[in-house]
C-alpha positions as CSV (number, residue, x, y, z in Angstrom):
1,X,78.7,117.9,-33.7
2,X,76.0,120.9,-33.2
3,X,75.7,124.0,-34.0
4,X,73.4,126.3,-32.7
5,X,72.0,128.0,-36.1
6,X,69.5,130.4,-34.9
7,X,70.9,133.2,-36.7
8,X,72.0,132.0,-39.7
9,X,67.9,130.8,-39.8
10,X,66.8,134.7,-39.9
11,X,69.7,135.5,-42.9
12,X,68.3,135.2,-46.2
13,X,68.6,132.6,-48.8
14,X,71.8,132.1,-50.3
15,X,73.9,133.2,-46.5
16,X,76.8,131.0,-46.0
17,X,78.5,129.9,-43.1
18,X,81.6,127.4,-43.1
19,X,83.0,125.6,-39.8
20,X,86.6,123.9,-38.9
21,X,85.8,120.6,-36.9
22,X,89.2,119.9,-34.9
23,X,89.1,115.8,-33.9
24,X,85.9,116.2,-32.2
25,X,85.1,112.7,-30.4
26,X,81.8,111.1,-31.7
27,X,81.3,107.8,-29.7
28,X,79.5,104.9,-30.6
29,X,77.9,104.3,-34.5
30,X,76.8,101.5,-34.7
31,X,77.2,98.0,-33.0
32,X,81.0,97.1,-34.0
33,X,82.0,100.6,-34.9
34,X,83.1,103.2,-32.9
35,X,84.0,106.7,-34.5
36,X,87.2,107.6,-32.0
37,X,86.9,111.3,-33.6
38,X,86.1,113.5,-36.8
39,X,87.8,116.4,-38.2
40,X,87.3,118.7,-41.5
41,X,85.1,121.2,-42.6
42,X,81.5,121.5,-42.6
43,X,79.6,124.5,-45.0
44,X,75.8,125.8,-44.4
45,X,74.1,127.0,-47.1
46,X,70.9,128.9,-46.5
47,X,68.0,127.7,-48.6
48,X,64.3,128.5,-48.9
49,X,63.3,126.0,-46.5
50,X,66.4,125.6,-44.1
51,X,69.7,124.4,-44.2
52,X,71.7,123.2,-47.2
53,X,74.9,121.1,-45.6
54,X,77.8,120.0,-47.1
55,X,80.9,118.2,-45.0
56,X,84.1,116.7,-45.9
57,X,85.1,114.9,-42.6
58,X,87.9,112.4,-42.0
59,X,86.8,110.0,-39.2
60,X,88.9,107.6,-37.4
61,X,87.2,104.5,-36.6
62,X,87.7,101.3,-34.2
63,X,86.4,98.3,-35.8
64,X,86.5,94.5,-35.3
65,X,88.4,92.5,-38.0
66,X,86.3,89.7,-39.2
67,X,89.4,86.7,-39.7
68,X,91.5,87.1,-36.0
69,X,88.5,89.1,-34.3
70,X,90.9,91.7,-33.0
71,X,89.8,95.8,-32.6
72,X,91.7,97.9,-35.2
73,X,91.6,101.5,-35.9
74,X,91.1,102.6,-39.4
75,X,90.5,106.0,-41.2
76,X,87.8,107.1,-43.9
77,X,86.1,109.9,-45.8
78,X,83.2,110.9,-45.6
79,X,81.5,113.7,-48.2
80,X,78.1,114.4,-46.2
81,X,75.4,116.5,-48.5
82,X,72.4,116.8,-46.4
83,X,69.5,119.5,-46.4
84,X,68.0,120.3,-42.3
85,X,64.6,121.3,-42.3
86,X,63.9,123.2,-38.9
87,X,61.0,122.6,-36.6
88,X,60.3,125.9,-35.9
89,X,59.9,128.9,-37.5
90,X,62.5,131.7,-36.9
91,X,60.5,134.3,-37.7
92,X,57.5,133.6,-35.9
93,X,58.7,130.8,-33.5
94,X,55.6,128.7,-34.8
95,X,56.1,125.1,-35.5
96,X,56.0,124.0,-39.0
97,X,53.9,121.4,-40.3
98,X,56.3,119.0,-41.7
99,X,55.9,118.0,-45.5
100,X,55.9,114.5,-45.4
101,X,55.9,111.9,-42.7
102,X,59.0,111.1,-43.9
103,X,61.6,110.0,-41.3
104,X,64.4,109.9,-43.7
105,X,64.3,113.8,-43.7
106,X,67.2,115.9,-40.8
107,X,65.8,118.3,-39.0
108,X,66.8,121.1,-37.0
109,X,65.5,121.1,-33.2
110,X,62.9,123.5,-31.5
111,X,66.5,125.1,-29.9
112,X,67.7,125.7,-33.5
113,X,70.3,123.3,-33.0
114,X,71.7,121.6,-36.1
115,X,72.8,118.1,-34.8
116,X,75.2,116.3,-37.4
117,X,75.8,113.8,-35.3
118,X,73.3,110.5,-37.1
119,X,74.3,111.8,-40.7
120,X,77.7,111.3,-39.6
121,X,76.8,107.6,-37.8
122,X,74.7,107.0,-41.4
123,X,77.6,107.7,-43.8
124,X,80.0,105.9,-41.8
125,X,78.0,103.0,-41.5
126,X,77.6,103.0,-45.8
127,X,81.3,103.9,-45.9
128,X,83.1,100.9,-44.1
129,X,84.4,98.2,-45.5
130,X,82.0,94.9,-46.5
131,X,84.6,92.6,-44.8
132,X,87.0,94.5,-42.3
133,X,90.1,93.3,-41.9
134,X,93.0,94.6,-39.3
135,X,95.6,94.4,-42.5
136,X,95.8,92.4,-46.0
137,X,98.1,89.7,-44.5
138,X,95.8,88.9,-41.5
139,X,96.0,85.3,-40.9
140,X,93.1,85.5,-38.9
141,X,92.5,82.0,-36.2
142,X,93.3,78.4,-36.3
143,X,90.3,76.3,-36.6
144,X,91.1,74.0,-34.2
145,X,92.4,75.7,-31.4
146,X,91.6,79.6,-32.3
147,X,95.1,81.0,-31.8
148,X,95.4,84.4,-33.4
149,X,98.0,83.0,-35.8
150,X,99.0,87.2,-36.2
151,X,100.1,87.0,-32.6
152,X,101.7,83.4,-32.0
153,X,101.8,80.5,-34.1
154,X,99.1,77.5,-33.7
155,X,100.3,75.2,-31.2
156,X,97.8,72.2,-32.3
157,X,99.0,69.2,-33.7
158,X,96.7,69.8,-37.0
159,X,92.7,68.9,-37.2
160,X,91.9,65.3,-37.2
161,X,91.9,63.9,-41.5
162,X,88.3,62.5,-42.1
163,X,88.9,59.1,-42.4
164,X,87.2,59.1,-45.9
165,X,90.2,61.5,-47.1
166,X,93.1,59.6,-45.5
167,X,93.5,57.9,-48.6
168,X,94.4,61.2,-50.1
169,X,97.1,62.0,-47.1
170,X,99.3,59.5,-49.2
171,X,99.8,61.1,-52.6
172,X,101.0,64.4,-50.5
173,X,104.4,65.4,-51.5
174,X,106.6,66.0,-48.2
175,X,107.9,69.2,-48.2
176,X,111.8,68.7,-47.7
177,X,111.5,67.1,-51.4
């Protein structure tokens, strides 16, 4: 997701801009997550110092569930507010000294691209789930044999009983009673 904002650099403060973003792939964000494509709007406001951008993007997402281990898709959005700062200054095509050695900052390239591409990855990664799973009814896998009990059911006789329990195996109630 770039944009080539050379011109809308040289417009003066307060210029807008807004973009339509049509399923555009985005590959991998992070190490189980894979954005399979993005789409929404994205609006550029020009500020003192650069680029003021606000995005409302739906992204569809391939994740592992964490109970059957299985890849699921799953959708989520993402309200990106971001200020780019560019390299480069467009009127003189002199680099700027940056204000901080802060790498937490976006910046816009020497080519006056604007590359939305990691804030994107970043509010993704903040936006998915704490513990993924494929649905709410995901039996996940048996812990003896590690069937996907969502695909087949266990085939395993049942885990061995600790011999310190087995006491307890008599005062189960059968389950035709």
């Amino acid at each position: 997701m770039q944009y080539n904002v050379a011109q809308f650099l040289l417009e003066p403060t307060g210029s807008t801009r807004s973009v339509s973003v049509e399923r555009k792939p985005l590959g991998s964000l992070g190490a189980s997550q894979i954005a399979l494509g993005a789409q929404g709007t994205v609006h550029m406001l020009r500020t003192h110092q650069g680029i003021l951008v606000h995005a409302m993007l739906d992204v569809e997402m391939s994740q592992d569930c964490c109970r059957c281990l299985s890849t699921y898709r799953y959708a989520s959005s993402i309200d990106i507010e971001e200020e780019f700062f560019p390299f480069v200054d467009p009127d003189t095509g002199r680099t700027l000294d940056a204000d901080s050695d802060d790498d937490t900052d976006f910046h816009i390239d020497e080519e006056n691209t604007l590359d939305l591409t990691e804030a994107v990855r970043q509010y993704a990664i903040v936006g998915e789930p704490l513990k993924p799973l494929c649905g709410e009814n995901c039996s996940g896998l048996c812990h003896s044999c590690g069937a996907n009990l969502n695909l087949t059911p266990c085939q395993c006789q049942g885990a061995a009983i600790d011999p310190r329990w087995s006491a307890l195996a008599q005062l189960r109630v059968p389950d035709d009673q």
